[in-house]
TIMI-611496 format. One record per residue (C-alpha): residue number from 1; residue in one letter; x, y, z. Coordinates in Angstrom, 1 decimal, always signed. Layout:
BEGIN
FIMI|n|res|x|y|z
FIMI|NUM|A|X|Y|Z
...
END
This chain:
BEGIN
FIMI|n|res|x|y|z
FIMI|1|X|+105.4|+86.1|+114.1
FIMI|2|X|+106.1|+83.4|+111.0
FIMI|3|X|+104.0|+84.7|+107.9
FIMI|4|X|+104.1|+81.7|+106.1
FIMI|5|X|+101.0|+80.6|+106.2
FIMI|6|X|+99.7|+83.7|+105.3
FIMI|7|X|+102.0|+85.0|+102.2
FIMI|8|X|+103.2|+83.0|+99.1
FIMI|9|X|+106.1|+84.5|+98.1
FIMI|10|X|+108.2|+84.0|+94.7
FIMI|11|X|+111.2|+84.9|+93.3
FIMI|12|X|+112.8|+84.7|+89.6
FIMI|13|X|+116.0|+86.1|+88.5
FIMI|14|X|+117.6|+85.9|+85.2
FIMI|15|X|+120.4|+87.4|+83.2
FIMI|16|X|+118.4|+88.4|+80.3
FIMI|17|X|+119.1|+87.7|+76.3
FIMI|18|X|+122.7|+90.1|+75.8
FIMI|19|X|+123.9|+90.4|+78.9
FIMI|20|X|+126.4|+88.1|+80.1
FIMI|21|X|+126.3|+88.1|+84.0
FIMI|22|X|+123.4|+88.9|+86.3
FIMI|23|X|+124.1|+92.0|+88.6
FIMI|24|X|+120.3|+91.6|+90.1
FIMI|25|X|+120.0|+89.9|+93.4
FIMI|26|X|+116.9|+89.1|+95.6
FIMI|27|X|+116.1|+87.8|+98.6
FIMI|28|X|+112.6|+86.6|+99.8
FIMI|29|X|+111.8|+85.2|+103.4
FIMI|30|X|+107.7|+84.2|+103.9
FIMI|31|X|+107.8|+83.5|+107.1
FIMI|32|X|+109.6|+87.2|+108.4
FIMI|33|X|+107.4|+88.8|+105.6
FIMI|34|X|+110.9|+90.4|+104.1
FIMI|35|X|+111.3|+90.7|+100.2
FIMI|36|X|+114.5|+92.4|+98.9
FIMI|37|X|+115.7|+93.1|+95.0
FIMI|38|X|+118.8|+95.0|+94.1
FIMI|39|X|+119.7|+96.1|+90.6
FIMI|40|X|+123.4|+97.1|+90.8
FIMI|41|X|+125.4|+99.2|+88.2
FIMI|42|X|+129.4|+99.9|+87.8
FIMI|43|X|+131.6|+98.3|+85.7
FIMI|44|X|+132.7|+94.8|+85.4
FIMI|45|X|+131.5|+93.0|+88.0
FIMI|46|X|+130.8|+95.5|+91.0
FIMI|47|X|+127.7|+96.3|+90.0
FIMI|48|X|+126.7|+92.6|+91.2
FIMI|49|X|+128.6|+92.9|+93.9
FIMI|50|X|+126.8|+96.0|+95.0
FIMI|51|X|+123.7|+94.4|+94.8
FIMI|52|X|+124.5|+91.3|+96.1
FIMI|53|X|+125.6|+93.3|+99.7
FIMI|54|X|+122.8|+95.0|+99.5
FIMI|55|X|+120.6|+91.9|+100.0
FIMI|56|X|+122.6|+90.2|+102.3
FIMI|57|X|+123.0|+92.7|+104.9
FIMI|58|X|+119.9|+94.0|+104.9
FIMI|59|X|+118.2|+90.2|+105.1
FIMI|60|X|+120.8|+89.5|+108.0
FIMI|61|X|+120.1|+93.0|+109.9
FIMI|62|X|+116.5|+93.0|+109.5
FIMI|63|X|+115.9|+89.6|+110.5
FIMI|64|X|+118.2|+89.9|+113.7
FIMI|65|X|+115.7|+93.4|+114.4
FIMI|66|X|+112.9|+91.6|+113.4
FIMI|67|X|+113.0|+88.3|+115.0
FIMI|68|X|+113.7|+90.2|+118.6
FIMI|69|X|+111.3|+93.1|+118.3
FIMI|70|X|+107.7|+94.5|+117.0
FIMI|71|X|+107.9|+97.2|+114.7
FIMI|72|X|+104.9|+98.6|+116.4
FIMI|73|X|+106.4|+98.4|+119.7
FIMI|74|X|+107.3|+102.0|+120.2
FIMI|75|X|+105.1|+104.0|+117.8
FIMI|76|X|+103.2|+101.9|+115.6
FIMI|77|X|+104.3|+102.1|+111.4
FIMI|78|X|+106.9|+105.1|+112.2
FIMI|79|X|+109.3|+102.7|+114.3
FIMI|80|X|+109.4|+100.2|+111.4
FIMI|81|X|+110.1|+103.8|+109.7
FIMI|82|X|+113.1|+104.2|+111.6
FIMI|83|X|+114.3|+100.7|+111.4
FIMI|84|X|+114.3|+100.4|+108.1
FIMI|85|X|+116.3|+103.8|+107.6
FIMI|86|X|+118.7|+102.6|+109.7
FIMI|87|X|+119.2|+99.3|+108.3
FIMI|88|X|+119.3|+101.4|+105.0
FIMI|89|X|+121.9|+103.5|+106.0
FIMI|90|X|+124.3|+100.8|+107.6
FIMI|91|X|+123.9|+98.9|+104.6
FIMI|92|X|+125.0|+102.1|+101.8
FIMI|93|X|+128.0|+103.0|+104.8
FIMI|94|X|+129.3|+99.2|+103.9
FIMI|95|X|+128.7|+99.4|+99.9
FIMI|96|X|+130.3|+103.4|+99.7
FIMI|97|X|+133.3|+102.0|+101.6
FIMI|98|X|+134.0|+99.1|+99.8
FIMI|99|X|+134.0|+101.3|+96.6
FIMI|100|X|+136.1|+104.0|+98.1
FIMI|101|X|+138.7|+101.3|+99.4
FIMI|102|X|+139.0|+99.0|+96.6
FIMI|103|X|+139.8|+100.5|+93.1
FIMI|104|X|+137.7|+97.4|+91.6
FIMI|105|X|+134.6|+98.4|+93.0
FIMI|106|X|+134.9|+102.5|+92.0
FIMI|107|X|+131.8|+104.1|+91.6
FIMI|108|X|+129.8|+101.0|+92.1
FIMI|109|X|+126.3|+101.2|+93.6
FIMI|110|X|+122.8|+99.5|+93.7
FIMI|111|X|+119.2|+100.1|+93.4
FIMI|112|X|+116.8|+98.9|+96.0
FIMI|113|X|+113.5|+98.1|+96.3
FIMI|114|X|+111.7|+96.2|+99.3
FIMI|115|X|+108.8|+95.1|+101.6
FIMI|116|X|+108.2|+94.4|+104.7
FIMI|117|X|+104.7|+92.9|+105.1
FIMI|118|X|+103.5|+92.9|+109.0
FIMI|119|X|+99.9|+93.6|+110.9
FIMI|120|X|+98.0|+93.4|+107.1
FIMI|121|X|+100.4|+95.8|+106.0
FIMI|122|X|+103.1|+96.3|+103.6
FIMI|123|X|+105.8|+99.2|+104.4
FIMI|124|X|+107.4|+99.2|+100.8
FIMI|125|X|+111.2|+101.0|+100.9
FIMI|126|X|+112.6|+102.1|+97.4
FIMI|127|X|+116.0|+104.0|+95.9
FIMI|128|X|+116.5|+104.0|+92.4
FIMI|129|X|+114.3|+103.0|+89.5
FIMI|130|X|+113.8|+99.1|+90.8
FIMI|131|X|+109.7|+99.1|+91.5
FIMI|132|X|+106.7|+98.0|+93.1
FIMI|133|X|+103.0|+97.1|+91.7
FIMI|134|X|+100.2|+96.3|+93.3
FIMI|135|X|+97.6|+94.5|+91.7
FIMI|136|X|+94.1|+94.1|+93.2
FIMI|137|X|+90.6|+93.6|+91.4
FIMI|138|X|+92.6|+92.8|+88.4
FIMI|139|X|+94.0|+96.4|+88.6
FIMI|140|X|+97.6|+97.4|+88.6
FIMI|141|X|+98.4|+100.1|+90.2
FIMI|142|X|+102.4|+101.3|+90.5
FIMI|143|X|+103.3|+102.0|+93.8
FIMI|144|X|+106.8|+103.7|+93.9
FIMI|145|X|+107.9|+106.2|+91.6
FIMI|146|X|+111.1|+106.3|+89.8
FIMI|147|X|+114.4|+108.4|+91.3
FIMI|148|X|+115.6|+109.1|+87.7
FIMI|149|X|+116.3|+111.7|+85.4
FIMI|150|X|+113.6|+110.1|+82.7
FIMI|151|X|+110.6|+110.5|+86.0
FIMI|152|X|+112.1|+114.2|+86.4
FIMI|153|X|+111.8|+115.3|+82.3
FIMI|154|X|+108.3|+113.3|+82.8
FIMI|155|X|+107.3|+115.1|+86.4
FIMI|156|X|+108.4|+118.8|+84.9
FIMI|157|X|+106.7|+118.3|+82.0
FIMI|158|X|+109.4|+118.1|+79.4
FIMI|159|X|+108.5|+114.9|+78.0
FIMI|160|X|+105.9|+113.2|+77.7
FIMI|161|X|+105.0|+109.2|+78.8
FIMI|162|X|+105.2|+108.2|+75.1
FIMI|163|X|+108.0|+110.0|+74.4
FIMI|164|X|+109.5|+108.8|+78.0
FIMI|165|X|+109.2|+105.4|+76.1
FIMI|166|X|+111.9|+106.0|+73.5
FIMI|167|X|+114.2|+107.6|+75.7
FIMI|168|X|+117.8|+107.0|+75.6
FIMI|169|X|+118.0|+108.1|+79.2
FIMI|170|X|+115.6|+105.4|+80.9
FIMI|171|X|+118.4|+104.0|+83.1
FIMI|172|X|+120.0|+107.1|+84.4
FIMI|173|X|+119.2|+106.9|+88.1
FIMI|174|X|+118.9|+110.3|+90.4
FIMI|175|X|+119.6|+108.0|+93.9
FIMI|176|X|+121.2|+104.8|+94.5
FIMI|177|X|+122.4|+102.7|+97.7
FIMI|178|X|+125.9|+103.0|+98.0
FIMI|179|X|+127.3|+105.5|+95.9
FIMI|180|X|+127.4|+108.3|+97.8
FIMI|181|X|+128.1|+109.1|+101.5
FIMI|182|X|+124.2|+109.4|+102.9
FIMI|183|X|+121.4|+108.5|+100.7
FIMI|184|X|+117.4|+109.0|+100.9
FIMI|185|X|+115.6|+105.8|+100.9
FIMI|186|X|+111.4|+106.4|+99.8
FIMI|187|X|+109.2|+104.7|+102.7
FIMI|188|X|+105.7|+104.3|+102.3
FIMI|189|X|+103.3|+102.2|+104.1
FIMI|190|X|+99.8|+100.6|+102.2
FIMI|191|X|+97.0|+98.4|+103.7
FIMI|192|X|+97.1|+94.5|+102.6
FIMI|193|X|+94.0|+92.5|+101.5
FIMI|194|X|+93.8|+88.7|+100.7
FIMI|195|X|+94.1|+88.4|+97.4
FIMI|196|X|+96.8|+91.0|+96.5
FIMI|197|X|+99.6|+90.3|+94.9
FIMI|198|X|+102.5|+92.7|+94.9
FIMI|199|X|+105.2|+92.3|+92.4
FIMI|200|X|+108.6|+94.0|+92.9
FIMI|201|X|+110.6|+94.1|+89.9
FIMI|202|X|+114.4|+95.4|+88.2
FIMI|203|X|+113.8|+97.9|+85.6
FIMI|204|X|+114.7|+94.7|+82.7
FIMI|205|X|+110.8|+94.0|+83.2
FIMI|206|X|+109.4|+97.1|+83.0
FIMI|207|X|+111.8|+98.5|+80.2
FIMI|208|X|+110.8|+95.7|+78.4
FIMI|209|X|+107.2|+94.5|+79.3
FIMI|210|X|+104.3|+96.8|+79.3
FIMI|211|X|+101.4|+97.6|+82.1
FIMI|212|X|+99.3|+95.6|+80.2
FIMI|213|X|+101.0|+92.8|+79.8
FIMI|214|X|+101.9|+92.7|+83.2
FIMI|215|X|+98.6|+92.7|+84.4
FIMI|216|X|+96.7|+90.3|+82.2
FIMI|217|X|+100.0|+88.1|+83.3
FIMI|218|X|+99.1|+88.6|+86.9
FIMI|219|X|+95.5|+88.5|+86.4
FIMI|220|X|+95.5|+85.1|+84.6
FIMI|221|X|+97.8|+82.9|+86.7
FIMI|222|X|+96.6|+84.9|+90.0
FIMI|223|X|+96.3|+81.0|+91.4
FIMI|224|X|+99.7|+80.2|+90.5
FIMI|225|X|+102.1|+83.1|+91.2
FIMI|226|X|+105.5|+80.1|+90.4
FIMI|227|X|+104.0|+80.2|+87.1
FIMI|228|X|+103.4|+83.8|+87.0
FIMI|229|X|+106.5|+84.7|+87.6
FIMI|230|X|+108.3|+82.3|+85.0
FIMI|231|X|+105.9|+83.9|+82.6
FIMI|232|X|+107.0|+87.5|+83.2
FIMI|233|X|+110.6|+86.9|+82.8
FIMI|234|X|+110.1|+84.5|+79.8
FIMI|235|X|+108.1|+88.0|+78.4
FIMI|236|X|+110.9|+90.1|+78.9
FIMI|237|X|+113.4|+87.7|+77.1
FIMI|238|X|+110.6|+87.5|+74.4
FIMI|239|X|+110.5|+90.9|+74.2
FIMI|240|X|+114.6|+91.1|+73.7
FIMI|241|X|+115.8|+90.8|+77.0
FIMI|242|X|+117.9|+93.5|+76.9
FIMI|243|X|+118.7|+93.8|+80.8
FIMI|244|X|+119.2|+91.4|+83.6
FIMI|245|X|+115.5|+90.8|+85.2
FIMI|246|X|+114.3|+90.2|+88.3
FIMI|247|X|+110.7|+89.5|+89.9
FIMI|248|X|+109.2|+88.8|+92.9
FIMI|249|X|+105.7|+88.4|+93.5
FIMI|250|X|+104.0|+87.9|+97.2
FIMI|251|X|+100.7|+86.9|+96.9
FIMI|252|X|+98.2|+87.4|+100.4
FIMI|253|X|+96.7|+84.8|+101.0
FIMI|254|X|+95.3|+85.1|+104.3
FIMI|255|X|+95.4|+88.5|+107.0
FIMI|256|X|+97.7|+88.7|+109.7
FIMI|257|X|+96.9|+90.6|+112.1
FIMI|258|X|+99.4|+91.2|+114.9
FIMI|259|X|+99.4|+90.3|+118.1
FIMI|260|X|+97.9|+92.5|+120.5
FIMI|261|X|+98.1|+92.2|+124.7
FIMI|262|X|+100.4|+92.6|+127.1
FIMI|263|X|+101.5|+89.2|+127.3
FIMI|264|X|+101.5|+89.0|+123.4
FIMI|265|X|+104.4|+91.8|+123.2
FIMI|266|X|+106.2|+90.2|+126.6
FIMI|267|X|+106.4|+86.9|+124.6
FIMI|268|X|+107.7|+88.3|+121.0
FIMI|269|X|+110.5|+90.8|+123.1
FIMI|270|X|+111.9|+87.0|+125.0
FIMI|271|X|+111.4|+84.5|+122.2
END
């Protein structure tokens, strides 16, 4: 089913005001509904090479799944569940590996956020603090929640959100792909309308960009998401720039509905 009639998608990536090298990567397909941003981490440059493995195979494996086979074939949203695990967990197998094997690339891991928009629906997969929004009636509304030791303090009550704010800990990540053996991936599934736009985003927009910001950014240039996101990233360099950033926006702009029938499932299993 090609989706790009029905979603604009957008992606900017840029290295940010101090940093010298860009260890975010992103990868955005319209017509298979994918979006994928990494944020890696580890020292000199595995951090991008982490992230950069993380996009690639899991654009290559779940467009090969994808392009053969229904996520609701056998079970509705929970098959696209197990797909996307799976896809997860080959991909941290290949980024732990390389770091065990190859001295370079010790300790190196990424974070991960992504959708997979199908049937007017979005399944949304996340490890780390990379996030998504969702902004709808002019309201943003986050949609993951961070794996980090900052969301813990914040979730057990030891600090508070302004406090949380001036924290020196606000990049100290509780989960990422890669560095360990196994790893959790967070999968949640959220109806579409026209006229959402979701934004997935490295923590070098949020650290540095506010909630408000982002959403009278996203409400005023809702007809233009190109320009949208060229406006959030130049607001994060504004606003120091202090990290690599990373945005993708997908914009609905019409449903889509899958398939249904017999001969509508026959036809996407042979094609």
């Amino acid at each position: 089913m090609d989706l790009s009639a029905c979603l604009m998608i957008i992606a900017r990536s840029d290295a940010g005001m101090v940093r010298t090298h860009n260890e975010d990567a992103v990868f955005v397909s319209a017509a298979s509904g994918l979006a994928i941003l990494a944020d890696g981490m580890g020292g000199y440059n595995a951090g991008e090479v982490a992230a950069g493995m993380a996009a690639s195979l899991l654009s290559a494996d779940l467009e090969k799944v994808f392009s053969t086979r229904l996520p609701q074939d056998a079970g509705g949203r929970s098959d696209a569940h197990g797909i996307l695990e799976a896809s997860v967990a080959r991909a941290n197998t290949a980024i732990y590996e390389a770091a065990q094997s190859q001295p370079q690339y010790a300790g190196m891991g990424t974070t991960l956020v992504m959708a997979r928009f199908y049937d007017n629906s979005v399944t949304l997969v996340h490890i780390g603090d990379s996030r998504a929004y969702r902004i709808r009636d002019g309201r943003l509304e986050q949609l993951t929640k961070d794996h980090s030791l900052l969301q813990e303090q914040i979730d057990s009550g030891m600090i508070t959100l302004d406090e949380a704010r001036l924290s020196q800990n606000r990049n100290l990540v509780t989960r990422a792909l890669g560095v360990d053996p196994m790893v959790q991936a967070e999968i949640r599934d959220y109806d579409t309308l026209p006229g959402d736009i979701y934004l997935l985003c490295s923590d070098g927009l949020n650290d540095m960009v506010d909630d408000v910001e982002i959403t009278e950014t996203l409400s005023s240039l809702a007809h233009d998401p190109e320009q949208a996101a060229t406006t959030l990233i130049q607001k994060a360099n504004d606003h120091g720039g202090r990290d690599n950033v990373s945005v993708v926006l997908v914009k609905i702009v019409q449903e889509f509905a899958a398939p249904r029938g017999l001969i509508s499932r026959l036809l996407a299993w042979f094609r």
